[in-house]
C-alpha positions as CSV (number, residue, x, y, z in Angstrom):
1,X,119.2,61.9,-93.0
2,X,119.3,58.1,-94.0
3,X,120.0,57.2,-97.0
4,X,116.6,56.4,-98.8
5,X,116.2,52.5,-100.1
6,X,116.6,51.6,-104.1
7,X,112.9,49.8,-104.2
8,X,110.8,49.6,-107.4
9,X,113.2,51.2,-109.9
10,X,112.3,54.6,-108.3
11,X,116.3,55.4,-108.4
12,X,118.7,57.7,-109.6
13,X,121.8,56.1,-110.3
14,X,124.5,58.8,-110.8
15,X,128.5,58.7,-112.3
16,X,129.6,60.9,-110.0
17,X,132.7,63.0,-109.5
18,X,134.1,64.0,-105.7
19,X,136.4,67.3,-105.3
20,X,137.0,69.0,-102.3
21,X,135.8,72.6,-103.7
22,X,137.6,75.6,-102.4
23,X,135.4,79.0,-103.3
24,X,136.0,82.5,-102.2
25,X,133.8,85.3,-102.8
26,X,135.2,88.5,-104.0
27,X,134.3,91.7,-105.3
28,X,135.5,91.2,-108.8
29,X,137.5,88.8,-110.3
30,X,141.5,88.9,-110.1
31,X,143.9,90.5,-112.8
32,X,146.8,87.9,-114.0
33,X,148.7,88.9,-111.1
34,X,146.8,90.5,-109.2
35,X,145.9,89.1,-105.3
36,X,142.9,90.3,-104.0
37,X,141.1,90.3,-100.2
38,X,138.3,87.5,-100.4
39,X,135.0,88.4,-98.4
40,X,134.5,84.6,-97.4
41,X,136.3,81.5,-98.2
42,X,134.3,78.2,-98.0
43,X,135.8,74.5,-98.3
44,X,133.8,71.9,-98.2
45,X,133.3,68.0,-100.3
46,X,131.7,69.0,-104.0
47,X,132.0,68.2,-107.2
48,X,129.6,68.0,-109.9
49,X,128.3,64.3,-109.7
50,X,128.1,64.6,-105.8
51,X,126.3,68.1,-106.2
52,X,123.7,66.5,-108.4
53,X,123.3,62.9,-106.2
54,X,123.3,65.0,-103.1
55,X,120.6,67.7,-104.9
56,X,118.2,64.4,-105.9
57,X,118.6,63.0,-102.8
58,X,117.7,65.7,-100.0
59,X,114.6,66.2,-102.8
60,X,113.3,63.1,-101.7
61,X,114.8,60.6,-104.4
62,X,117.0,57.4,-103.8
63,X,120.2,57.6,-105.5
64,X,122.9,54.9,-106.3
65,X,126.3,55.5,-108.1
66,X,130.2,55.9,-108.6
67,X,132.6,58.2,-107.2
68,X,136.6,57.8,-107.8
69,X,138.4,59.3,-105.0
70,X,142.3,59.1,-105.0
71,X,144.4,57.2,-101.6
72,X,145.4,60.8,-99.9
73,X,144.0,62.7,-97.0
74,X,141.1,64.3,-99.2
75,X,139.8,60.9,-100.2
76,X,139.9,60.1,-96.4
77,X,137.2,62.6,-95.7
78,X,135.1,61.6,-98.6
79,X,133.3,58.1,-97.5
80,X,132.6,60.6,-94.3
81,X,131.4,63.2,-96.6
82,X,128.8,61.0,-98.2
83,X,127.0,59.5,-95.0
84,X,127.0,62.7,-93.2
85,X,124.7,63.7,-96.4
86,X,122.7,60.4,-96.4
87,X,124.4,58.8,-99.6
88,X,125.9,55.3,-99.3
89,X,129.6,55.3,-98.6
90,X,130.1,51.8,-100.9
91,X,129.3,54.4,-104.0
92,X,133.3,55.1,-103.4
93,X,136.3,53.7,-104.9
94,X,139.2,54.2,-104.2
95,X,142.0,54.4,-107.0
96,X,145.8,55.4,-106.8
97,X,146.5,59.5,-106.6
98,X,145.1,62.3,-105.4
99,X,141.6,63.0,-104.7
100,X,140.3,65.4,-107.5
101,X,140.4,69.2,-106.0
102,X,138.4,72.5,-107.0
103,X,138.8,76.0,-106.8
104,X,136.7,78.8,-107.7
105,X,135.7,82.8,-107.8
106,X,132.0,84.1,-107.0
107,X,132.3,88.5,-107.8
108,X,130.2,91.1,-106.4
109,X,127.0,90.6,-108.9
110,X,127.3,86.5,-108.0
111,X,129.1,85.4,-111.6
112,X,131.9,83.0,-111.1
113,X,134.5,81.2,-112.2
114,X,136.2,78.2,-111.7
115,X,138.6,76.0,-112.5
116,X,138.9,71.6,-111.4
117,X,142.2,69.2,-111.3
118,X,140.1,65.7,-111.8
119,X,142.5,63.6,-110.3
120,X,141.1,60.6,-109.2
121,X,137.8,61.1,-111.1
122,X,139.6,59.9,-114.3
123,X,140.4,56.5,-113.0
124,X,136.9,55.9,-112.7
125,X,136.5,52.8,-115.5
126,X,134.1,50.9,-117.8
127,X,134.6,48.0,-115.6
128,X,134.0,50.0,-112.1
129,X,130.8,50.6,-114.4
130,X,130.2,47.2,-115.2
131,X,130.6,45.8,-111.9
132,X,127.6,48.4,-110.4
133,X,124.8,45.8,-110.0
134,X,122.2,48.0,-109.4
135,X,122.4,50.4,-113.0
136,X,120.0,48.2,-114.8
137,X,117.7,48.3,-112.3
138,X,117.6,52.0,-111.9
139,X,114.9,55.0,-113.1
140,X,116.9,56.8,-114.8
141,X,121.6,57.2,-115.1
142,X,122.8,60.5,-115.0
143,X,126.5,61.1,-116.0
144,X,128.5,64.6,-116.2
145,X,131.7,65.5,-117.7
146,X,134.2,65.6,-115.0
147,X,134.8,62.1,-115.6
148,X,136.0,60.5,-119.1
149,X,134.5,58.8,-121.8
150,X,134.7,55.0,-121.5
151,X,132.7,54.8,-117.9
152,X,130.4,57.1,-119.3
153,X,129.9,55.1,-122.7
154,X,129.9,51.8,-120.9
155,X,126.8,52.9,-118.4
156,X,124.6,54.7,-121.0
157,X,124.7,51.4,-123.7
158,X,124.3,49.4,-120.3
159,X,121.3,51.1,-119.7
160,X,120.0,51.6,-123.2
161,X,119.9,47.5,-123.1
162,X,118.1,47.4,-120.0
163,X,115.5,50.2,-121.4
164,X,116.5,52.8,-118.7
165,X,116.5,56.4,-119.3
166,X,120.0,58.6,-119.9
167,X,120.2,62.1,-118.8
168,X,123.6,63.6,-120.1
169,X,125.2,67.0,-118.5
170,X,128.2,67.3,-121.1
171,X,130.0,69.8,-118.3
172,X,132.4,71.0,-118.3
173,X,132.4,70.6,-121.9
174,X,134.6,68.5,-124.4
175,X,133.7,67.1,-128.2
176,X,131.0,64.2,-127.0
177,X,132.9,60.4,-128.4
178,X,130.7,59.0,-131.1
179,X,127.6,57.3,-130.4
180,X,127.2,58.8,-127.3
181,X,124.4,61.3,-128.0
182,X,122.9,58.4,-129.2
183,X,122.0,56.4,-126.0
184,X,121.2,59.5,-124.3
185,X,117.4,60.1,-123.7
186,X,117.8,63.8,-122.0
187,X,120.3,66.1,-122.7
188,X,120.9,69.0,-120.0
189,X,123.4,72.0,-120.9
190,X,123.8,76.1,-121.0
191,X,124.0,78.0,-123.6
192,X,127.6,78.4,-123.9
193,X,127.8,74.1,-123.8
194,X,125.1,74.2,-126.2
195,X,127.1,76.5,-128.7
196,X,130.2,74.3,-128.5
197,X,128.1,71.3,-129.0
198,X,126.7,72.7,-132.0
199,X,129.6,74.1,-133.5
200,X,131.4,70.5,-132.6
201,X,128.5,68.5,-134.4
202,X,129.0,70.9,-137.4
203,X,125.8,72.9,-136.6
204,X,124.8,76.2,-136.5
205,X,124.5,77.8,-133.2
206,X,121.6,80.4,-132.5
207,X,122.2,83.9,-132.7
208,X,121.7,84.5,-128.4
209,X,119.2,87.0,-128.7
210,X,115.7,85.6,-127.9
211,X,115.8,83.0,-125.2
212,X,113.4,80.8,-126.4
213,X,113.7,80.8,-130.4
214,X,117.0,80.5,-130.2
215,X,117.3,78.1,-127.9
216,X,115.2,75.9,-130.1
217,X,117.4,76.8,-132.8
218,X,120.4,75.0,-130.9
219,X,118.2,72.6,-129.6
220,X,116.1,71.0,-132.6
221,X,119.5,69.7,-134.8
222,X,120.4,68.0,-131.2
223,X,117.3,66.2,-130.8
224,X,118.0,64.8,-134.8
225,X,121.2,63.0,-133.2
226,X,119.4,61.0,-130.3
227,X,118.2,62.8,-127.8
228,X,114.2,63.0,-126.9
229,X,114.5,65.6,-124.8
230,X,117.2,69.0,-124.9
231,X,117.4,71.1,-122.0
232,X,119.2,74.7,-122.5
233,X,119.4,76.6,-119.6
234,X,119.8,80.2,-119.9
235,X,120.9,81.5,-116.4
236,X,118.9,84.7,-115.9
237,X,116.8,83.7,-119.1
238,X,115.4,80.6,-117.4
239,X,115.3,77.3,-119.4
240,X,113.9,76.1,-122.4
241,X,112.6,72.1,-123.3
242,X,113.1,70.9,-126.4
243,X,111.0,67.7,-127.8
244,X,110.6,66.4,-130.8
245,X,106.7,66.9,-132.6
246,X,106.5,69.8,-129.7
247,X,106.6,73.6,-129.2
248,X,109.3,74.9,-126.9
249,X,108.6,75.0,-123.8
250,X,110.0,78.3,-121.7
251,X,110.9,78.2,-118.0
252,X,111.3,81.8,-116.5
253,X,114.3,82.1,-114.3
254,X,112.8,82.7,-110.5
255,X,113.7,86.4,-109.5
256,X,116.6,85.7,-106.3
257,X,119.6,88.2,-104.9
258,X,122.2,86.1,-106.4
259,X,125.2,85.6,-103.7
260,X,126.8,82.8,-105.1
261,X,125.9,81.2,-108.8
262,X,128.5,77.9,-108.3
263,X,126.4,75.5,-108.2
264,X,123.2,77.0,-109.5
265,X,123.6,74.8,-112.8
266,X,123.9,71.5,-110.4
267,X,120.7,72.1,-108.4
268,X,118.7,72.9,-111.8
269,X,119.7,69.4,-113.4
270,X,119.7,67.7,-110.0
271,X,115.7,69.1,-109.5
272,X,115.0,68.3,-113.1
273,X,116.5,64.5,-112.8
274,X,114.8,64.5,-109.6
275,X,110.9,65.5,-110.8
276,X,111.6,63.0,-113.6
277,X,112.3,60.1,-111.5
278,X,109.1,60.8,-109.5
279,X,107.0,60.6,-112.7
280,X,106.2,64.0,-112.6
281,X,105.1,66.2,-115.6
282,X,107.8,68.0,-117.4
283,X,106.4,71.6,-116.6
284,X,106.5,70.8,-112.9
285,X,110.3,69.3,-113.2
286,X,111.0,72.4,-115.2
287,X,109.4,74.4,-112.3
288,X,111.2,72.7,-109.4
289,X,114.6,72.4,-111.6
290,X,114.5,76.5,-111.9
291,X,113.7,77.0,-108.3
292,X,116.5,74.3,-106.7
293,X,118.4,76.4,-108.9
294,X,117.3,80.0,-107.7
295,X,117.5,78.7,-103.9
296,X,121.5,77.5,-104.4
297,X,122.4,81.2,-105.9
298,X,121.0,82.8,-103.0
299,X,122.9,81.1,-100.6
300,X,127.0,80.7,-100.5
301,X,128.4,77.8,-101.0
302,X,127.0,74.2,-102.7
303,X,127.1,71.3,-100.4
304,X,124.8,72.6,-97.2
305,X,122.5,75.0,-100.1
306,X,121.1,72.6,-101.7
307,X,117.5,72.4,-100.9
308,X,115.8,70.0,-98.9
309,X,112.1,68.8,-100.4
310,X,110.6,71.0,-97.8
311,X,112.7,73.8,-98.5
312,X,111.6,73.7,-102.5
313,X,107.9,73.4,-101.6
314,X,108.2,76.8,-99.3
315,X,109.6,78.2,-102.0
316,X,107.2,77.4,-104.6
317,X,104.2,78.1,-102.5
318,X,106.1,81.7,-101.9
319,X,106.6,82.2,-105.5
320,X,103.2,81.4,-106.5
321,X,101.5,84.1,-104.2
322,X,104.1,87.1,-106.3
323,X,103.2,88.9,-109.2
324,X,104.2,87.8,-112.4
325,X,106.8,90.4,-112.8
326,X,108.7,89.2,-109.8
327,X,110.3,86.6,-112.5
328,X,112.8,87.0,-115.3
């Protein structure tokens, strides 16, 4: 697939983060100790800023952005990586160190668990940041948590200045520097993130019992610090939108046979950042956003399940002709 041209703003410019992901799929999670047979092993380029460029892109979006990847044999693979999935290899640079590297655990009812060394993805800088020609000029910038603060700070005042919009996915989740909720337009994040935001910003988080109220409940205080749009996502729950001056609005998780849920998470924000750089409504990026999401968890693995536009638009049309009780 070619990589898609940046014309007319219509871009997604992403601070990325490149791993090689190793997964395996077992029947339930390991004991401290314990080794256990795995039912398939994959190993393949990830990470969540290439999950989400790659997830925008094969919907149909151009995408621009930075990925840190470290001088050893991983980082070797990763320019590859990127144009065998139709993303620009000159998004790369290279720093000293190792590549960043991730492993994780999918069990028998498709929970998982993972854990990510960041490696090179933390030498990715304010001034890689400032040297990206193309961030002003993009639809919206879309940064995630795998890489630190000061390229993250530097990109969202960059595009604040030049009026673009911010879409923040504070994963995996550390106290947010000051300010930064600030220049960020939409904010993307579970409900476990969205608890530990709260509880870092001195608020009270939501009792977890009714998706929707209390997902407002976590989601109002946020939008007081910045943010015009919260986004808590509620796994099996669906998702719930957050503006201010507006009711909640409740997306209902898409009913799959969950094989493998890594990933899930990336292909909801990617579809979401996606629908929003094509203009659409919020409802329909909501829509898509839960369906990107339901595809990826019914397939193992992240890189080669992330759905093409086709792909989502077969699903949809499927999903339209169910029942209403086929969703959760």
């Amino acid at each position: 697939m070619a990589a898609a041209r940046l014309d007319e703003n219509m871009f997604l410019f992403v601070l990325g983060s490149f791993v090689i992901a190793c997964s395996a799929k077992v029947d339930r999670f390991p004991q401290p100790g314990e080794s256990l047979r795995a039912n398939a092993f994959t190993a393949e380029a990830g990470g969540k800023g290439l999950n989400l460029a790659l997830g925008a892109h094969r919907l149909g979006v151009a995408v621009d952005g930075l990925f840190a990847v470290g001088e050893d044999p991983f980082g070797q693979l990763a320019a590859q990586a990127l144009a065998d999935a139709g993303l620009s290899p000159a998004m790369i640079r290279r720093c000293p160190g190792a590549t960043g590297a991730g492993i994780g655990f999918t069990d028998g009812a498709g929970e998982n668990c993972l854990a990510v060394f960041p490696g090179a993805n933390r030498l990715l800088t304010a001034e890689h940041v400032r040297n990206a020609a193309a961030l002003p000029h993009a639809s919206l910038v879309l940064a995630q948590f795998e890489i630190d603060d000061p390229p993250i700070a530097e990109a969202f005042a960059l595009a604040r200045a030049a009026g673009v919009r911010t879409l923040l996915n504070p994963s995996p989740f550390r106290a947010l520097p000051a300010n930064l909720l600030s220049h960020t337009d939409i904010l993307v994040v579970n409900a476990v993130e969205a608890v530990q935001l709260a509880q870092s910003l001195g608020l009270r988080p939501g009792s977890d019992t009714d998706p929707v109220p209390d997902a407002a409940a976590l989601a109002n205080p946020l939008l007081e610090h910045g943010p015009g749009l919260v986004v808590v996502t509620l796994g099996g729950r669906g998702a719930v939108a957050c503006r201010p001056e507006h009711p909640p609005l409740h997306q209902p998780a898409f009913a799959v046979d969950a094989v493998d849920t890594l990933g899930a998470g990336d292909a909801f924000t990617a579809g979401l950042a996606a629908g929003l750089v094509q203009g659409r409504p919020l409802e329909k990026c909501l829509e898509r956003a839960a369906a990107c999401g339901a595809i990826v968890a019914g397939r193992i693995g992240v890189f080669d399940a992330l759905p093409t536009a086709g792909e989502l638009d077969r699903f949809l049309a499927g999903a339209s002709r169910k029942t209403p009780g086929t969703q959760g």
